[in-house]
TORKOL-4160 file (C-alpha; in steps of 0.2 Angstrom, whole numbers, padded with zeros to 4 digits, m for minus):
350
<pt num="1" X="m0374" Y="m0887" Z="0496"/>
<pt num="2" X="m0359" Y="m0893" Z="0508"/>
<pt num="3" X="m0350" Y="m0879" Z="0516"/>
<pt num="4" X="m0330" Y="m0887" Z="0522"/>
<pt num="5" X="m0323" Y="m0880" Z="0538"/>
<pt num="6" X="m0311" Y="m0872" Z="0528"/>
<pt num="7" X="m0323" Y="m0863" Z="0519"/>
<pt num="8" X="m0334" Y="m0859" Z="0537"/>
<pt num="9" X="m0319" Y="m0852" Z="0545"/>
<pt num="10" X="m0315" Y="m0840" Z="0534"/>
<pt num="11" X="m0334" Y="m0832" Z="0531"/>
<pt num="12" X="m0332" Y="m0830" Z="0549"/>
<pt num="13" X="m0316" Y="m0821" Z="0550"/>
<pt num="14" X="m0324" Y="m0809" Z="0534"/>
<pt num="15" X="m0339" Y="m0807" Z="0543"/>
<pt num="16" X="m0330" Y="m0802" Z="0560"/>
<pt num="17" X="m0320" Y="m0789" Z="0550"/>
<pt num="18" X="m0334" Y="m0782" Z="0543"/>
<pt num="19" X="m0342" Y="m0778" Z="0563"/>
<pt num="20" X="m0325" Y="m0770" Z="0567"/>
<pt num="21" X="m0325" Y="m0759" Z="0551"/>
<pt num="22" X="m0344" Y="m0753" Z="0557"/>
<pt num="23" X="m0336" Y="m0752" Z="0573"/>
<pt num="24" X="m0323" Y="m0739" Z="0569"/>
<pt num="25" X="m0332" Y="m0729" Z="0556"/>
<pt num="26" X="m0345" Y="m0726" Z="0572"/>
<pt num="27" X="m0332" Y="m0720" Z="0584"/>
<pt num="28" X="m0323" Y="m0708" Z="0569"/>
<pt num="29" X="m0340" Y="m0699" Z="0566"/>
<pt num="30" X="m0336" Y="m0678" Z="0572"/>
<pt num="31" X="m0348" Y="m0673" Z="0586"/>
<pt num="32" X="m0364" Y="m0661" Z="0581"/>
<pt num="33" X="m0357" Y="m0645" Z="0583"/>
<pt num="34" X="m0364" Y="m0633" Z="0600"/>
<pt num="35" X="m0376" Y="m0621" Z="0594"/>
<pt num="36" X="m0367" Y="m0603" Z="0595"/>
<pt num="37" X="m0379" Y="m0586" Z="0600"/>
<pt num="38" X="m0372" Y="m0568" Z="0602"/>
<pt num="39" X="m0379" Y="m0559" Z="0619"/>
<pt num="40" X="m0378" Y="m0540" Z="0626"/>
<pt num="41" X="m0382" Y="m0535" Z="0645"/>
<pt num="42" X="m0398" Y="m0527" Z="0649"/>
<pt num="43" X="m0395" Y="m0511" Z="0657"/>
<pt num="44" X="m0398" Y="m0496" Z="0664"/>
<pt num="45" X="m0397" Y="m0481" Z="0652"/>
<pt num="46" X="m0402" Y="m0463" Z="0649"/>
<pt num="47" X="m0414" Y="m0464" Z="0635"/>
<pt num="48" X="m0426" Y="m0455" Z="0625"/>
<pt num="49" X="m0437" Y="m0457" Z="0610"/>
<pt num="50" X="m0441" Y="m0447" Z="0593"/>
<pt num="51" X="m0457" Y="m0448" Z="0586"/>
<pt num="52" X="m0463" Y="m0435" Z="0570"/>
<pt num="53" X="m0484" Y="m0429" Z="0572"/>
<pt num="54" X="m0492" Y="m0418" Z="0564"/>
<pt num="55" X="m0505" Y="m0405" Z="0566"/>
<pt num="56" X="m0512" Y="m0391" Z="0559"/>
<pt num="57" X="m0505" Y="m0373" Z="0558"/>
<pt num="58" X="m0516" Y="m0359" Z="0568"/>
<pt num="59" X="m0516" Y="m0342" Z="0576"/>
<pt num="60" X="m0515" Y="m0341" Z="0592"/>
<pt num="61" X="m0522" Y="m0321" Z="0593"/>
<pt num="62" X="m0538" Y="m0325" Z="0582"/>
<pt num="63" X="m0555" Y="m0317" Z="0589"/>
<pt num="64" X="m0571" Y="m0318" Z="0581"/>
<pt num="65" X="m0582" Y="m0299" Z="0578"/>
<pt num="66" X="m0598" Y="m0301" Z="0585"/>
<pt num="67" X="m0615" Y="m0286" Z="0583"/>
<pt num="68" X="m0621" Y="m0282" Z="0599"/>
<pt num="69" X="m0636" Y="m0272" Z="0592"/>
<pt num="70" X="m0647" Y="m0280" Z="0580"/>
<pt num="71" X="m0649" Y="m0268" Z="0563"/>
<pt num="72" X="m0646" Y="m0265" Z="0547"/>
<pt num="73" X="m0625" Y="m0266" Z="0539"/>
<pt num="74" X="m0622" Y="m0250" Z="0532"/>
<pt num="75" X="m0602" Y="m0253" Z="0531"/>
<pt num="76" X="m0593" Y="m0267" Z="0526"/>
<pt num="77" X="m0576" Y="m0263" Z="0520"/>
<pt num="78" X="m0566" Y="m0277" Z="0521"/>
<pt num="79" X="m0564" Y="m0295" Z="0514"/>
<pt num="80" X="m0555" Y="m0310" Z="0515"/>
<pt num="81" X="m0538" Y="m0307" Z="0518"/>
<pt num="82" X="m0538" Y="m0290" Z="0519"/>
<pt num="83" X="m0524" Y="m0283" Z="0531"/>
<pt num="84" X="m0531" Y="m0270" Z="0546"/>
<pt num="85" X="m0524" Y="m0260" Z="0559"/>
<pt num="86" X="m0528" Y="m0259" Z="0575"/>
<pt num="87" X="m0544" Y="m0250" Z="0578"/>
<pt num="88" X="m0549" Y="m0249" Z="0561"/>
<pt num="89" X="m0569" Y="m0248" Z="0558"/>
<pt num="90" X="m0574" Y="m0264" Z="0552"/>
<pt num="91" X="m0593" Y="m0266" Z="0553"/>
<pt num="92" X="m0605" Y="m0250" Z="0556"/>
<pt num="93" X="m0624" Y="m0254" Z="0558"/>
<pt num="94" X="m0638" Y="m0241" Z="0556"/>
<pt num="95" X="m0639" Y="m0233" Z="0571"/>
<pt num="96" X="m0653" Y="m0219" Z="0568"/>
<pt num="97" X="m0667" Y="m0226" Z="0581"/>
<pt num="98" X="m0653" Y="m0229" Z="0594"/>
<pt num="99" X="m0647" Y="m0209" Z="0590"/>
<pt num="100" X="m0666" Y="m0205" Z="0591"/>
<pt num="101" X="m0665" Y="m0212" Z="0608"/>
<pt num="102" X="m0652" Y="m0205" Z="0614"/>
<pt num="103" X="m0654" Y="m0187" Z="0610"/>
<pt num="104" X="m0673" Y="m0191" Z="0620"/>
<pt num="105" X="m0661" Y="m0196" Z="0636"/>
<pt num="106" X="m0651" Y="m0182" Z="0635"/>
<pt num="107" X="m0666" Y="m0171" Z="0636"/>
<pt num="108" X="m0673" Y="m0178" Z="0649"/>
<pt num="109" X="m0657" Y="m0179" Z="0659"/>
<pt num="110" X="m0657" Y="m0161" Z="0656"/>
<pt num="111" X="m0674" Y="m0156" Z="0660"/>
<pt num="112" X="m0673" Y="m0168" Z="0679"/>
<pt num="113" X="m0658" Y="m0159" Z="0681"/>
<pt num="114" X="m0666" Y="m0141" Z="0681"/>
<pt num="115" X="m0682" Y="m0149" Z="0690"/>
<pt num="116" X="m0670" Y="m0154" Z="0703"/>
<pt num="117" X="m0661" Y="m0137" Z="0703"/>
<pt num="118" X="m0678" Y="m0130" Z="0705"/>
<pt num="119" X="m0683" Y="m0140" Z="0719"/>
<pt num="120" X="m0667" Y="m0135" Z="0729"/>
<pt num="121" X="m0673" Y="m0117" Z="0729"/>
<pt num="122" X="m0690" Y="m0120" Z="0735"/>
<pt num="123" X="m0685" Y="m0133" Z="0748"/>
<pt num="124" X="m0672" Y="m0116" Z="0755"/>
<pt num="125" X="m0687" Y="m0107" Z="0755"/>
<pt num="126" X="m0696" Y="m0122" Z="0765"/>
<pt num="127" X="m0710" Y="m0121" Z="0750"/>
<pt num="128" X="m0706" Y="m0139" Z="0744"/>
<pt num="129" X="m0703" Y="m0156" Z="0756"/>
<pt num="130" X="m0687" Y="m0166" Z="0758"/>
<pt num="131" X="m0698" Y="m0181" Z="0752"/>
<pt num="132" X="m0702" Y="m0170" Z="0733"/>
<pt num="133" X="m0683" Y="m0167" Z="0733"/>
<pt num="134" X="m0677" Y="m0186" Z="0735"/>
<pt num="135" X="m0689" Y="m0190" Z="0721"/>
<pt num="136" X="m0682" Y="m0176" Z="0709"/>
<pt num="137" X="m0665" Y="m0183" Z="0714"/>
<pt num="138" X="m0670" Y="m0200" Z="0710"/>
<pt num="139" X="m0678" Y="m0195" Z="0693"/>
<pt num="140" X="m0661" Y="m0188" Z="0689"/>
<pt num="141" X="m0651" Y="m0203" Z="0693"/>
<pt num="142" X="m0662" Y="m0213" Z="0681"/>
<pt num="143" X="m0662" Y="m0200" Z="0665"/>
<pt num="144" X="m0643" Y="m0200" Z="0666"/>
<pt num="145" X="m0643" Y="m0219" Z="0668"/>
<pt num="146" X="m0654" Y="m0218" Z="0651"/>
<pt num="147" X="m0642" Y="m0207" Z="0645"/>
<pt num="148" X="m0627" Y="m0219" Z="0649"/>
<pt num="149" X="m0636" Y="m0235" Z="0642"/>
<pt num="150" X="m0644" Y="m0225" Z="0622"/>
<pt num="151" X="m0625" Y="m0220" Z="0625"/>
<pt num="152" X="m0616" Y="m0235" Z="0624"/>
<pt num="153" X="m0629" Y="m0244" Z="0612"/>
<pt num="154" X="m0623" Y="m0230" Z="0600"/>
<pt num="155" X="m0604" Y="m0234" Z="0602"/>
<pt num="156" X="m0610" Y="m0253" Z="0600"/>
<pt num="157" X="m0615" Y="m0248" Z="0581"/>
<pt num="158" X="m0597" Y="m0246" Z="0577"/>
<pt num="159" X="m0587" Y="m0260" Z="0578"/>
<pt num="160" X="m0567" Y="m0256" Z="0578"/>
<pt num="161" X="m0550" Y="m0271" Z="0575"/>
<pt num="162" X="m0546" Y="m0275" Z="0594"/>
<pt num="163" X="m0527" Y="m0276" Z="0586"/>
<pt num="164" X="m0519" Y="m0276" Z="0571"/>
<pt num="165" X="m0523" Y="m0292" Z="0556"/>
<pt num="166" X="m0531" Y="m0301" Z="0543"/>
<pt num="167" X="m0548" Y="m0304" Z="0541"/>
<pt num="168" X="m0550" Y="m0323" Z="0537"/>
<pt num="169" X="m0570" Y="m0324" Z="0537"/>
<pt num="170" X="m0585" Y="m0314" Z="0530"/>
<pt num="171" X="m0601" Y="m0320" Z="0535"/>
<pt num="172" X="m0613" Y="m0303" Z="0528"/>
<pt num="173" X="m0614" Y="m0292" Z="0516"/>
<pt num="174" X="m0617" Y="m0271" Z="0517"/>
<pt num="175" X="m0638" Y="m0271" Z="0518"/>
<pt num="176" X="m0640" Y="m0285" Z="0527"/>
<pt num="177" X="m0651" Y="m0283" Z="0543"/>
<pt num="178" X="m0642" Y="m0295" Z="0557"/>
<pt num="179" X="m0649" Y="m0300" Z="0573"/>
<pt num="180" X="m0638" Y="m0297" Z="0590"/>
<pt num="181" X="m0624" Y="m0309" Z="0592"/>
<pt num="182" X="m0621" Y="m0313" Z="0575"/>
<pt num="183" X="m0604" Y="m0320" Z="0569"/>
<pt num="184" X="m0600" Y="m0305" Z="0555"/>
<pt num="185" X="m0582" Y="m0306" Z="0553"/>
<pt num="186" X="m0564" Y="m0316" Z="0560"/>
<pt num="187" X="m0548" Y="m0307" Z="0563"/>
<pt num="188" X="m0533" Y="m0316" Z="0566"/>
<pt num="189" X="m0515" Y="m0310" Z="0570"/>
<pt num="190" X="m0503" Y="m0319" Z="0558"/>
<pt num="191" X="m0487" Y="m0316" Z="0566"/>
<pt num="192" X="m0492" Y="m0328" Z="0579"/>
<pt num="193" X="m0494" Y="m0347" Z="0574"/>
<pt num="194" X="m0497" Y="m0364" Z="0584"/>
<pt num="195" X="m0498" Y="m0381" Z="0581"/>
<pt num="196" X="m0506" Y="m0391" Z="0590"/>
<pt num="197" X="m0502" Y="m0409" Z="0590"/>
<pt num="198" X="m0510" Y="m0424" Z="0599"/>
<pt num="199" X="m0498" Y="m0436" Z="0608"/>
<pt num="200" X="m0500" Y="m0453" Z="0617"/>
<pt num="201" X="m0503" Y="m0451" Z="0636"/>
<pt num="202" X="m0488" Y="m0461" Z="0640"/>
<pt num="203" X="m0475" Y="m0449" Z="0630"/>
<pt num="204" X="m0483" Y="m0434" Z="0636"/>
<pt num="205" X="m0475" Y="m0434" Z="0654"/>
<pt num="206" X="m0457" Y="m0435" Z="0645"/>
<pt num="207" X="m0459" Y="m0418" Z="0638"/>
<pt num="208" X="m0458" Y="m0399" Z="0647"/>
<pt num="209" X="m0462" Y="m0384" Z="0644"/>
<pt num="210" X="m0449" Y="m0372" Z="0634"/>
<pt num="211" X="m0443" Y="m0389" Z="0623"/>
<pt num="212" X="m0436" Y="m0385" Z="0607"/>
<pt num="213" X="m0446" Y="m0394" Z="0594"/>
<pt num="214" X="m0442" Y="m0394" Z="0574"/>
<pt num="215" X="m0456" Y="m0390" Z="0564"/>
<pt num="216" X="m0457" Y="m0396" Z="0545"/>
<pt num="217" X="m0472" Y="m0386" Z="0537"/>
<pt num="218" X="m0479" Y="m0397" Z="0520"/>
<pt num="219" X="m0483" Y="m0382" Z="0510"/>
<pt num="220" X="m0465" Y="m0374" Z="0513"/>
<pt num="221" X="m0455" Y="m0389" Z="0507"/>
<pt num="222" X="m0441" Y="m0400" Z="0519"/>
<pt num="223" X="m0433" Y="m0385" Z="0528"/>
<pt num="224" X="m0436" Y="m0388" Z="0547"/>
<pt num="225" X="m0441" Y="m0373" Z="0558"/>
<pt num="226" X="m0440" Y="m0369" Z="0576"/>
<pt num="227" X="m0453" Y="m0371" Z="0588"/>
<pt num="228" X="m0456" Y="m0372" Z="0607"/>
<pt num="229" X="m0469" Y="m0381" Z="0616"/>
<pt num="230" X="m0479" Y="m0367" Z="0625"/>
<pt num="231" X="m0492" Y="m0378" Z="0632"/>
<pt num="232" X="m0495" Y="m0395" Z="0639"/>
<pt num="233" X="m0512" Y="m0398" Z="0642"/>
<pt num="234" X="m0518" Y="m0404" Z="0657"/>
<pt num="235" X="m0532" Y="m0417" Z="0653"/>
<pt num="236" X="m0529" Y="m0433" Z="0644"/>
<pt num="237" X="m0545" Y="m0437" Z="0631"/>
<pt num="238" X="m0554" Y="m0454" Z="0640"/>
<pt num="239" X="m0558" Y="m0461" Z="0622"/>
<pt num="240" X="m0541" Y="m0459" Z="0612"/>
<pt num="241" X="m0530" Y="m0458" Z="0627"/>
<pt num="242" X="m0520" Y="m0446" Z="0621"/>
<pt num="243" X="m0517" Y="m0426" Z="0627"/>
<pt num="244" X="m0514" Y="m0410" Z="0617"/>
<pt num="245" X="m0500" Y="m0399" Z="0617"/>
<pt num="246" X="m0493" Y="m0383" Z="0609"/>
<pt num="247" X="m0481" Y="m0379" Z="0600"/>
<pt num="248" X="m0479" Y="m0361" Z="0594"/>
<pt num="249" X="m0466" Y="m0356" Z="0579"/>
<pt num="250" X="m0453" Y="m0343" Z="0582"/>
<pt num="251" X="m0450" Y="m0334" Z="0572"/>
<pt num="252" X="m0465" Y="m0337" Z="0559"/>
<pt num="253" X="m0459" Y="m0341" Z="0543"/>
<pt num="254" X="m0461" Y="m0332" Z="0528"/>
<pt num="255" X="m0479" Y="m0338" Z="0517"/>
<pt num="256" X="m0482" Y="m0350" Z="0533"/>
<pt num="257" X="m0502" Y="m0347" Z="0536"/>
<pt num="258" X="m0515" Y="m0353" Z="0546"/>
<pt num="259" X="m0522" Y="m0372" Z="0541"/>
<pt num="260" X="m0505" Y="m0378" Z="0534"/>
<pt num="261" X="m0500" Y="m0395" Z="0539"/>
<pt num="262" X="m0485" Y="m0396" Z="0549"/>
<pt num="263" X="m0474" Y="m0412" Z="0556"/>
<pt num="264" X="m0466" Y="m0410" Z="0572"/>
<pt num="265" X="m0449" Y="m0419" Z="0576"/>
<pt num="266" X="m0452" Y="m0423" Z="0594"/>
<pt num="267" X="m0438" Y="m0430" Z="0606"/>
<pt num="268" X="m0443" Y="m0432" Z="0623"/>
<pt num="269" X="m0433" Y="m0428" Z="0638"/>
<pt num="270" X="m0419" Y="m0443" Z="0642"/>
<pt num="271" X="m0423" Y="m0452" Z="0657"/>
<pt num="272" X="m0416" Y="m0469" Z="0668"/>
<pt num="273" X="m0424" Y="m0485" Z="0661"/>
<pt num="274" X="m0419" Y="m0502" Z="0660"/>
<pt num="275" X="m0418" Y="m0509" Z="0644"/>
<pt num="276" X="m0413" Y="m0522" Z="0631"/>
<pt num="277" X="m0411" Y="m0522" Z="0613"/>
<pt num="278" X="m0429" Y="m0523" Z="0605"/>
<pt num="279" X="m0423" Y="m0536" Z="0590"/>
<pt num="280" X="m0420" Y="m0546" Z="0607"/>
<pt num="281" X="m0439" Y="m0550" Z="0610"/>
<pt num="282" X="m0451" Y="m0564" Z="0604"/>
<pt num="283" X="m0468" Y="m0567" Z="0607"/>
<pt num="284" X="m0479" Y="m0582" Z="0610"/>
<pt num="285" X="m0494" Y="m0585" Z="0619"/>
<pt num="286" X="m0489" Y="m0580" Z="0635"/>
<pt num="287" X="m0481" Y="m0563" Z="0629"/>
<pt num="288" X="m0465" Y="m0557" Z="0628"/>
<pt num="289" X="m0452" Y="m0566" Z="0631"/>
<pt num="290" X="m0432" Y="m0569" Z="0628"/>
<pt num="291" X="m0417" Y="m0582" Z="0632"/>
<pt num="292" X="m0406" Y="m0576" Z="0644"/>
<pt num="293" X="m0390" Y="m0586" Z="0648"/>
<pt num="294" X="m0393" Y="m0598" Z="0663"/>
<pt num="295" X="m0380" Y="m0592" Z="0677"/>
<pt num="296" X="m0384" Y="m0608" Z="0691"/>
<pt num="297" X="m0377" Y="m0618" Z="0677"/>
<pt num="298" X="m0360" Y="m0622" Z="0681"/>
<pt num="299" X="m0354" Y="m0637" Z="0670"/>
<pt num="300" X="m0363" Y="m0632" Z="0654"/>
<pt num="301" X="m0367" Y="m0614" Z="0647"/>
<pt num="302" X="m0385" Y="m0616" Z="0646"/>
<pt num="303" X="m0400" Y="m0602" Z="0640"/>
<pt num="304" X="m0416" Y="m0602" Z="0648"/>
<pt num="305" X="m0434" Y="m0594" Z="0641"/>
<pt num="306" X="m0438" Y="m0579" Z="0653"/>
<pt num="307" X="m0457" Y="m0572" Z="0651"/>
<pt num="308" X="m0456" Y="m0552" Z="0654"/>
<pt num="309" X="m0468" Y="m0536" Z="0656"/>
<pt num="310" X="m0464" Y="m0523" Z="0643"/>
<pt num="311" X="m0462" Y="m0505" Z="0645"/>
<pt num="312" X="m0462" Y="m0492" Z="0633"/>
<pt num="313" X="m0452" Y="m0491" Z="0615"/>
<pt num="314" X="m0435" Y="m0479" Z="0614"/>
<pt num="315" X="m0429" Y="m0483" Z="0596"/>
<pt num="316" X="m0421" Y="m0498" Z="0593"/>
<pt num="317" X="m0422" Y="m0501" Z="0614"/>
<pt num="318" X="m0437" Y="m0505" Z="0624"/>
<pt num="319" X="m0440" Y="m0504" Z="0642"/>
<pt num="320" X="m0440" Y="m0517" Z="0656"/>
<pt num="321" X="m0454" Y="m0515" Z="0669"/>
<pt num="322" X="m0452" Y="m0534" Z="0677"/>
<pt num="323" X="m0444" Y="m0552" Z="0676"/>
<pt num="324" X="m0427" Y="m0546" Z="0670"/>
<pt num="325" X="m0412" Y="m0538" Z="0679"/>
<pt num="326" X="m0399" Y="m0527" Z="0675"/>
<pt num="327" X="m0383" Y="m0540" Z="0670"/>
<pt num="328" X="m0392" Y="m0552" Z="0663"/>
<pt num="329" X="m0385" Y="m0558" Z="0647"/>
<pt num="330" X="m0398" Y="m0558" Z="0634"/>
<pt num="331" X="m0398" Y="m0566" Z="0617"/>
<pt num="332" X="m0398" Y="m0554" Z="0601"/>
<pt num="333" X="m0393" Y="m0566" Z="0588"/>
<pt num="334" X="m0393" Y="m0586" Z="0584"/>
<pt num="335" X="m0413" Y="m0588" Z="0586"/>
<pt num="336" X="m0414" Y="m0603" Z="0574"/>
<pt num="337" X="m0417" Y="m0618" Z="0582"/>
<pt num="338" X="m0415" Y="m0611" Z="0601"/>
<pt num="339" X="m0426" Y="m0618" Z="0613"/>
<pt num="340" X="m0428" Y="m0618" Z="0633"/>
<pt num="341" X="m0412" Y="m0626" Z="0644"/>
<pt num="342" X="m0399" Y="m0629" Z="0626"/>
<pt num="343" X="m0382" Y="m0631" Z="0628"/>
<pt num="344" X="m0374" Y="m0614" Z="0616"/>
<pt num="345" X="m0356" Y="m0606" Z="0615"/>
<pt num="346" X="m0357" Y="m0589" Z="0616"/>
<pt num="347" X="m0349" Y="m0580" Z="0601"/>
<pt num="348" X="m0340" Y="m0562" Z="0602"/>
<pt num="349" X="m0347" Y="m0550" Z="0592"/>
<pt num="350" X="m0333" Y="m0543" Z="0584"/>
């Protein structure tokens, strides 16, 4: 096929047009637009954190009744949940060959006694020695310390409330024959209860003593009651690493009882820490890290990937031990595509 120069000129001139068209539509096309992030300044706030643990309701006045004298149980008059008062009898043991005993002390206290008596008269006289004298004396001193010891193993038979309670165990019945030291009976006061709740070590040293602490008990339904912390134990537990304290209800409330489970609302004491928002923290091999806005960038506003050491938790804000400073502008929102040294616009949160 022949092409004229007529023709060749103006394929050129059409195809010249066409680069020029390319051109412009190129130079029209709108520029990507800058990736926009929200930031808040880490600072140094007073802070504290709330954490709900539970434990288990117990009195604090509970004491368990022990025999000192092995026998038989001639009276048993109370059972579980019985209410006492102080000094009330609660366990009597057959006490016949202790009395037997005792009535044999006393006479022979009585009988070294007139010996002694005796002897005094007959030493006046110079009919007896001083050295048959110190033995009668000495014979005296050991029948009354007979006396004194059938004596007290008598009152031992007889086993009396050491205050006023309700008996929660019963080991024996009336007839059985016990050895000495065997647990009979538990008394426990119910107008005094604790519980006792298990915290991590690191929260402990944010609490004191005298804190009010609201108590929710299960068994009672959602009404919170007031308690104080009483006790902060001084050793932490090497295998769970956590410590123990008490928290004693005042006043008790009405139907709470021993081995109820109770919820404490705990708030620790508020304390300086520097901190950012939690939601600010990612995590990758390294740890935890977050983007901060690049200040030695002076042309461009840049964010930069800053690996940090962690503190503790306080709600919705976390504590900075290292790598961050107060002031620094830390990103909270506009994660999606981020990465180390990108060019952003920071956006108001309205």
């Amino acid at each position: 096929m022949i092409i004229s120069k007529k023709h060749s000129l103006g394929l050129l001139l059409l195809l010249l047009a066409a680069c020029d068209s390319a051109d412009n539509s190129s130079g029209n096309r709108p520029a990507p637009p800058v990736h926009q992030v929200e930031v808040v300044s880490a600072s140094i706030k007073a802070v504290s954190h709330q954490q709900t643990v539970s434990g288990t309701l117990e009195a604090i006045t509970s004491v368990r009744l022990y025999n000192e004298e092995s026998g038989r149980i001639t009276k048993l008059p109370y059972h579980e949940g019985d209410l006492i008062n102080k000094d009330d009898m609660v366990i009597t043991l057959d006490g016949s060959l202790i009395q037997a005993e005792l009535d044999k002390a006393r006479a022979e206290h009585k009988q070294a006694k007139a010996d002694l008596n005796r002897l005094k008269k007959l030493v006046n006289k110079k009919l007896a020695s001083d050295e048959v004298l110190a033995h009668a004396e000495t014979t005296l001193n050991v029948a009354r310390a007979e006396e004194e010891l059938q004596h007290t193993r008598f009152l031992r038979t007889i086993i009396k409330a050491p205050f006023s309670g309700v008996i929660t165990e019963r080991y024996n019945e009336t007839g059985d024959v016990v050895v000495s030291h065997s647990h009979i009976l538990t008394l426990i006061d119910p107008t005094t209860l604790r519980v006792k709740i298990q915290l991590a070590e690191r929260w402990i040293p944010l609490l004191r003593f005298g804190d009010k602490v609201k108590v929710r008990i299960d068994a009672l339904g959602e009404q919170r009651h007031t308690g104080t912390i009483t006790r902060i134990h001084p050793t932490i537990n090497p295998n769970t690493r956590k410590g123990i304290i008490e928290i004693t209800l005042q006043p008790v409330p009405e139907n709470a009882a021993a081995g109820q489970l109770a919820r404490a609302e705990l708030i620790t004491q508020p304390v300086e820490r520097l901190v950012i928002p939690t939601r600010a923290i990612r995590h990758d091999i390294n740890g935890a890290y977050v983007f901060i806005i690049n200040t030695e960038q002076t042309d461009n506003t840049k964010i930069k990937k800053v690996t940090f050491e962690k503190g503790l938790n306080f709600g919705d804000m976390t504590e900075v031990i290292s790598g961050i400073s107060a002031g620094n502008d830390i990103v909270i929102k506009g994660f999606l595509g981020l990465s180390d040294n990108k060019i952003v616009r920071i956006r108001t949160n309205q």
